[in-house]
MARVO-899326 format. One record per residue (C-alpha): residue in three letters; x, y, z. Coordinates in steps of 0.2 Angstrom, whole numbers, plus 5000, padded with zeros to 4 digits. Layout:
ALAXYZ ...
This chain:
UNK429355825395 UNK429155945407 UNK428356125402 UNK429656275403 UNK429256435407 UNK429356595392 UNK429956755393 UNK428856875385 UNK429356965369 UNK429957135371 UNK428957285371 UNK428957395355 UNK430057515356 UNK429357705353 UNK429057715334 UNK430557725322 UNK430757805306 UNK431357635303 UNK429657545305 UNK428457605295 UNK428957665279 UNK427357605270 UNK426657655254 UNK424957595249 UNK425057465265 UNK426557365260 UNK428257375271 UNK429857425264 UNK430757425278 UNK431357295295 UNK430157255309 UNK431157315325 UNK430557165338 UNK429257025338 UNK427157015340 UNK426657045359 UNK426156845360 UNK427756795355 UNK428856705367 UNK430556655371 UNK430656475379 UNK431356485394 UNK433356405395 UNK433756245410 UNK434856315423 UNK436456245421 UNK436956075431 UNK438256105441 UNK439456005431 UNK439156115417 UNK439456265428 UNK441056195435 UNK441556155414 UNK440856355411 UNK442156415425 UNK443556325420 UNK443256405402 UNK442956575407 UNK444556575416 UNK445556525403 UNK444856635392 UNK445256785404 UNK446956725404 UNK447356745384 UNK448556865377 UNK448356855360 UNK447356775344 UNK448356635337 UNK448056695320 UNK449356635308 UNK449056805297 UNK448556925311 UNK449256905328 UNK449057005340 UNK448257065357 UNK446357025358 UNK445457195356 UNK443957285363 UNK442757205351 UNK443457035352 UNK443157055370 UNK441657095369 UNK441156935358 UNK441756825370 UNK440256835380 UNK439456695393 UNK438056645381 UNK439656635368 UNK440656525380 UNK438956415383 UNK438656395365 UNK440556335361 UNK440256215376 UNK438556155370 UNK439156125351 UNK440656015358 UNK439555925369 UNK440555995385 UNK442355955382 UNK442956115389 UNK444556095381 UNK443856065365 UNK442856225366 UNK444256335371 UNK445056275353 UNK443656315345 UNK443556505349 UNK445356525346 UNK445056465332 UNK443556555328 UNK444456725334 UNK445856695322 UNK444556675306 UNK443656805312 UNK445256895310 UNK445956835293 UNK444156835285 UNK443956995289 UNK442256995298 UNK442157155307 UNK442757245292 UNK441357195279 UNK440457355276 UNK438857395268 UNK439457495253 UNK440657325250 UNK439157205252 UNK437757315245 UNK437857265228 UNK437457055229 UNK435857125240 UNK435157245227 UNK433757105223 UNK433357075240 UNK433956885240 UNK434456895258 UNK433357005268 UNK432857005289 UNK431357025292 UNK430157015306 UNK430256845320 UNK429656705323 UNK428456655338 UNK430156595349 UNK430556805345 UNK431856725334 UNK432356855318 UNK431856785301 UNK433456765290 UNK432656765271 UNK433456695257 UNK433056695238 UNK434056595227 UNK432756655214 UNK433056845214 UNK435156795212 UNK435856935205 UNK438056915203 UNK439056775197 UNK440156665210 UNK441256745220 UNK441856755238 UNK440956905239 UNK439356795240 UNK440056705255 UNK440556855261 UNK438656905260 UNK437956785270 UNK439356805284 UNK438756995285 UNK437156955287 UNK437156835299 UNK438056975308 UNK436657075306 UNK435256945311 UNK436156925327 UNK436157095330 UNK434357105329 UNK434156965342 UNK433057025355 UNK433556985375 UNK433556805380 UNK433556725361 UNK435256695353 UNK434556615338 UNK433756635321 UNK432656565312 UNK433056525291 UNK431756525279 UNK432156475262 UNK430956485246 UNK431856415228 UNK430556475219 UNK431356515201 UNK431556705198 UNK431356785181 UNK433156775178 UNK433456605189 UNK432656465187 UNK434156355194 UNK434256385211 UNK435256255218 UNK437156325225 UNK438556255218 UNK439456105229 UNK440856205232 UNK440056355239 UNK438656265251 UNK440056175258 UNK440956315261 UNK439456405269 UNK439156255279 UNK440756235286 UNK440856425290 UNK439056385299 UNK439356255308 UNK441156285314 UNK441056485318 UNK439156515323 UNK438656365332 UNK437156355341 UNK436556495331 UNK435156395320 UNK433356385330 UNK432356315312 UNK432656315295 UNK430956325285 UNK431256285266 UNK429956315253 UNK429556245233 UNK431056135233 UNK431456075214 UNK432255905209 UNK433955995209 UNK433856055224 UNK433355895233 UNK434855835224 UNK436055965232 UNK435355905247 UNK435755745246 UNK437555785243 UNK437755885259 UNK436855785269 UNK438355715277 UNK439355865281 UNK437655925290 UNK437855885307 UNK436355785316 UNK435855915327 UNK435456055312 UNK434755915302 UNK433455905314 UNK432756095312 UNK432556065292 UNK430756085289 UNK430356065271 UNK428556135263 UNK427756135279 UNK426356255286 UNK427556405290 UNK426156475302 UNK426456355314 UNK428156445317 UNK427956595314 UNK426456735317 UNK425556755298 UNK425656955302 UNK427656925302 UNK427756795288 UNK428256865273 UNK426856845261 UNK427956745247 UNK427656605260 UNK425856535260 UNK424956605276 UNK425856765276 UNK425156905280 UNK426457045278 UNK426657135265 UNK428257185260 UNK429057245245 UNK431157245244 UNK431657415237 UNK433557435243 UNK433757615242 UNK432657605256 UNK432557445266 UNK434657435264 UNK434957605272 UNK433657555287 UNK434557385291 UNK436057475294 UNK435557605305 UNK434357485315 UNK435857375318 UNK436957505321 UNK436057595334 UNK436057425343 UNK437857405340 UNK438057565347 UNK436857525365 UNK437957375366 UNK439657425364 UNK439057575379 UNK438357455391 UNK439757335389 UNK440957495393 UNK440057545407 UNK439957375416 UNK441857365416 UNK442257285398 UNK442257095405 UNK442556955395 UNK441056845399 UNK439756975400 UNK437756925401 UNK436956965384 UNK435556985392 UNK436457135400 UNK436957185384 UNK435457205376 UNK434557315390 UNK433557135399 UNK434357145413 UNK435057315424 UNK436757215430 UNK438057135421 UNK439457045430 UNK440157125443 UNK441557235437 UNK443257195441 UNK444257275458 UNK444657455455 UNK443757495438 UNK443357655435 UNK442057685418 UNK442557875418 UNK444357835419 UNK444057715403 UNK443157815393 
């Protein structure tokens, strides 16, 4: 195997009100980028066939009109746009294993649930409630810069719903928006360990195929390592039963009870996992309201550069997220002052 070369992480930015909202030492708040000797691997250059597969797609997709979508058809809009990204195109290519055509059904088809589902409409004040325990929270990355998605099944607070689902699609949303330059995946870590008010906390058949599916179809390529701690009978069992709507590829990145320091820097770890350093204590009247505005400041940085370099279908994200100073070239005659 040859050895790749790694983009550094990020600098930190100047300090936030975000950052470091600390009382007596411990965190309450999200960590805005990585550790200085975290790294994101560098990605092969594509072969020319996949290039020539990359082309064909993108100028298919430059091409559509509408979003099939059964319950909302309509014109693609300046968001959906937006989404549609090289690193997306690549990563619909790379999940069907190169069948171009198979990936241009897949993002209509991921456009359309987007639409129906109603993904760019969940809100905080609609979501806030299933978080108010902190069983979902981001938090710090890994030593590929990728964020750290935490889950909880312990601290469940509400009873089944689809608002739980809903949950998990909004902050997935979120995660990626915390993605730094050059990384466009996270990295899930999992801890079962029974809460005071929990102690089963395996998901209901029903439901985890639901998420999987919604995983797996709609934000492929987007798992780096899953990293899943205290894992009862019950939960092995639940396992088990997915097991065979997990596809081979994700089932790879499952890393049960293992030394989570290997992955991710201790100072980062959350110190419920063993080896973790940082302190952190969730309190949602402070930590919820300082996820959102990180994210959307983010949002906001994107949606401006992705104006001001001509609003293309197939932008770099790399571009987007401030890495590099040039996106695609813009299209003949565009004008940003005469868009905006």
């Amino acid at each position: 195997m040859s050895t790749s070369k790694v983009v550094e992480a990020p600098k930190s930015a100047e300090p936030s009100i975000l950052e470091e909202k600390k009382e007596s030492g411990t965190l309450k708040t999200p960590l805005p980028t990585p550790t200085s000797t975290s790294s994101v691997p560098e990605k092969p250059a594509l072969t020319a066939s996949q290039q020539t597969k990359y082309e064909w797609l993108l100028k298919q997709i430059q091409g559509w009109t509408e979003v099939p979508s059964k319950e909302k058809p309509g014109p693609l809009t300046d968001s959906e746009k937006m989404w549609l990204t090289r690193e997306c195109l690549l990563r619909y290519l790379r999940a069907t294993k190169w069948h171009e055509k198979e990936a241009e059904k897949r993002l209509q088809e991921t456009l359309a649930w987007r639409r129906e589902y109603g993904v760019e409409e969940l809100s905080a004040d609609q979501i806030g409630p299933e978080n108010e325990t902190g069983k979902q929270i981001l938090l710090g990355y890994d030593k590929h810069c990728r964020p750290c998605h935490y889950l909880s099944p312990g601290r469940q607070n509400t009873d089944v719903s689809p608002r739980q689902v809903q949950h998990l699609v909004f902050m997935l949303e979120r995660v990626i928006e915390l993605m730094p330059a050059q990384q466009e995946t996270l990295s899930l870590l999992i801890n079962f360990k029974s809460g005071k008010n929990r102690t089963n906390t395996a998901p209901g058949i029903g439901q985890g195929r639901e998420v999987l599916h919604i995983l797996q179809t709609h934000y492929p390529e987007r798992l780096g390592r899953a990293m899943i701690i205290n894992v009862p009978w019950v939960v092995w069992g639940f396992f088990k039963l997915i097991t065979p709507f997990i596809d081979p590829l994700t089932r790879e990145k499952l890393k049960f009870n293992e030394d989570m320091t290997q992955f991710v820097p201790k100072e980062q770890l959350w110190s419920e996992f063993p080896g973790g350093e940082l302190q952190f204590e969730y309190n949602h009247e402070v930590y919820w309201p300082a996820l959102q505005k990180l994210c959307a400041e983010k949002r906001a940085e994107k949606v401006r550069r992705w104006e001001a370099g001509g609003k293309q279908i197939g932008e770099k994200e790399d571009y987007l997220k401030g890495h590099d100073a040039q996106g695609v070239s813009p299209p003949p005659g565009y004008s940003s002052e005469a868009n905006n």
